[in-house]
C-alpha positions in Angstrom: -104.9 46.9 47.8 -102.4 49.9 48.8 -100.4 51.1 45.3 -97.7 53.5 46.3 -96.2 55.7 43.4 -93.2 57.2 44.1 -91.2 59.8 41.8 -87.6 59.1 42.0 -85.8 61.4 44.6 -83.5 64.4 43.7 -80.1 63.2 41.1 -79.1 66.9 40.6 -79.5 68.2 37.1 -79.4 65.9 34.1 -77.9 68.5 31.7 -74.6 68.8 34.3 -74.0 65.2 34.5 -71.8 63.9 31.9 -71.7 60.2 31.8 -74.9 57.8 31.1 -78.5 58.8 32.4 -79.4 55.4 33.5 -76.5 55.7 36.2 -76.8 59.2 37.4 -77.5 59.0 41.3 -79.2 60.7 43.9 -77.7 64.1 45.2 -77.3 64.1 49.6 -80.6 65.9 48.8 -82.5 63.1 47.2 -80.5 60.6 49.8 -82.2 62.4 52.7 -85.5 62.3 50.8 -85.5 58.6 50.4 -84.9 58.0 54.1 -87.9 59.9 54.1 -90.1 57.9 51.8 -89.1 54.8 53.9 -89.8 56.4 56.6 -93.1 57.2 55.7 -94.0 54.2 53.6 -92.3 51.9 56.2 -95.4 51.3 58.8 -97.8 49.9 55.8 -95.5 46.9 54.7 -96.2 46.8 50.9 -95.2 43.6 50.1 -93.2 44.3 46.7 -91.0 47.3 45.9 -90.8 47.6 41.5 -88.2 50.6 40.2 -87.0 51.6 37.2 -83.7 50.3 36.2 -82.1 53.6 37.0 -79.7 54.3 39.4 -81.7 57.1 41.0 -84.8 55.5 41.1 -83.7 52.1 42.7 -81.7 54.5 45.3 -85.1 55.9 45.9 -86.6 52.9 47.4 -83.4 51.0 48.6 -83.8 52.8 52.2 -87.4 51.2 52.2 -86.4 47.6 50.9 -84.1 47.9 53.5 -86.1 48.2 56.4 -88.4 45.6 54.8 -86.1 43.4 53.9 -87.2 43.1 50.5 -85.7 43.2 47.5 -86.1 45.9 44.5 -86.8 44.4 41.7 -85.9 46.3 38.6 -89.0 46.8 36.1 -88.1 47.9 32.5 -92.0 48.6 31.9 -91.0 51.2 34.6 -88.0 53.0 32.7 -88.2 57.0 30.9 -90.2 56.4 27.5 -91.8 53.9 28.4 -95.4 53.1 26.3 -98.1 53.6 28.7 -100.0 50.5 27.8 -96.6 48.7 28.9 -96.8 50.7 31.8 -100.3 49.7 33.1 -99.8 45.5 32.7 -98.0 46.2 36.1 -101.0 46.9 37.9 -102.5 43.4 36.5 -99.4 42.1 38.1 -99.7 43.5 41.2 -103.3 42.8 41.8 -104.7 42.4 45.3 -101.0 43.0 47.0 -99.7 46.0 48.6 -96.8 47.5 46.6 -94.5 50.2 45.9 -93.7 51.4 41.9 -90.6 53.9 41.1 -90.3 56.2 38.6 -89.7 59.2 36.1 -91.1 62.2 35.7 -93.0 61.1 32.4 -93.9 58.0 33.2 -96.3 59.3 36.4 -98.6 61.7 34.7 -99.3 58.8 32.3 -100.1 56.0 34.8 -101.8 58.7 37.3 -104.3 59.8 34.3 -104.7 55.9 33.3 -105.7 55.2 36.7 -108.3 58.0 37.0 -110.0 56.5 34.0 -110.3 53.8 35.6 -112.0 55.5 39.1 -109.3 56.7 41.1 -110.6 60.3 42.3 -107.9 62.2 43.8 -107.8 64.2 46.5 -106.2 67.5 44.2 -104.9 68.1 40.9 -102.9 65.8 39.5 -98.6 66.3 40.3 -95.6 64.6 40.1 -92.4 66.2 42.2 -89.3 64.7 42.9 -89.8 62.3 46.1 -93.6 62.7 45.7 -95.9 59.8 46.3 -99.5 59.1 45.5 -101.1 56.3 47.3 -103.7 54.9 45.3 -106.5 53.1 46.9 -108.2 50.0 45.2 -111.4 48.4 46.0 -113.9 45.9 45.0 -112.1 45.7 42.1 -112.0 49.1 41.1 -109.3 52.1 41.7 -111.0 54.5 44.3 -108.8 57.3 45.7 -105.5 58.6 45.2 -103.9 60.6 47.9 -100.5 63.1 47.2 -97.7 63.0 49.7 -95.3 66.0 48.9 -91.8 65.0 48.6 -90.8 64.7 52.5 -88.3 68.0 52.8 -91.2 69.9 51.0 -93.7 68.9 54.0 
């Protein structure tokens, strides 16, 4: 099993956008950077695609559904301030299938660290930018590696 963790792409800054947080979208920036996460998470075909509820992060991986022709499928466990216990009964869920999870910037640290207790040895020190992924090997049971892709304008 293939788990791909993607941070959503760039929405500009939050403290210059007036309206509600949960519909602030993606900048041309973070557009472009999506492409690029399809783009690169295209060829292995995960067979689900899980985001946060918000805006930016279901723009993140609506390029990829796309190409798939899947659907996203909002995940509240996957929203900002999330517990991380809630957090990690997604994995249970996605056991033994290829997929793709979306979100915030402190929600990753959490589910990276939980998944390095339970074997995952990555391949550097743990990080979380914008239109980053980590793709997070499992095996036999047991989390094995976890790999970072920096976001894809960042090569």
């Amino acid at each position: 099993m293939t788990l791909f963790v993607v941070r959503h792409a760039h929405a500009g800054e939050r403290s210059s956008w007036m309206d509600d947080d949960q519909i602030r979208p993606l900048s041309d920036r973070g557009r472009t950077q999506a492409d690029g996460i399809a783009a690169a998470l295209a060829p292995f075909e995960p067979k689900r695609i899980l985001s946060s509820p918000a805006k930016r992060c279901i723009q993140t991986v609506e390029p990829l559904a796309s190409v798939l022709g899947h659907p996203v499928e909002a995940d509240d466990r996957l929203q900002e301030a999330t517990a991380t216990d809630e957090v990690v009964t997604i994995l249970d869920d996605l056991a033994g299938m290829d997929a793709v999870i979306c979100s915030h910037g402190d929600i990753i640290p959490e589910l990276l660290r939980h998944l390095v207790g339970l074997g995952m040895e990555p391949d550097r020190n743990l990080v979380w930018q914008k239109a980053s992924v980590w793709t997070v090997e499992r095996a036999d049971g047991r989390w094995t590696s976890g790999r970072y892709q920096p976001p894809p304008d960042r090569g």
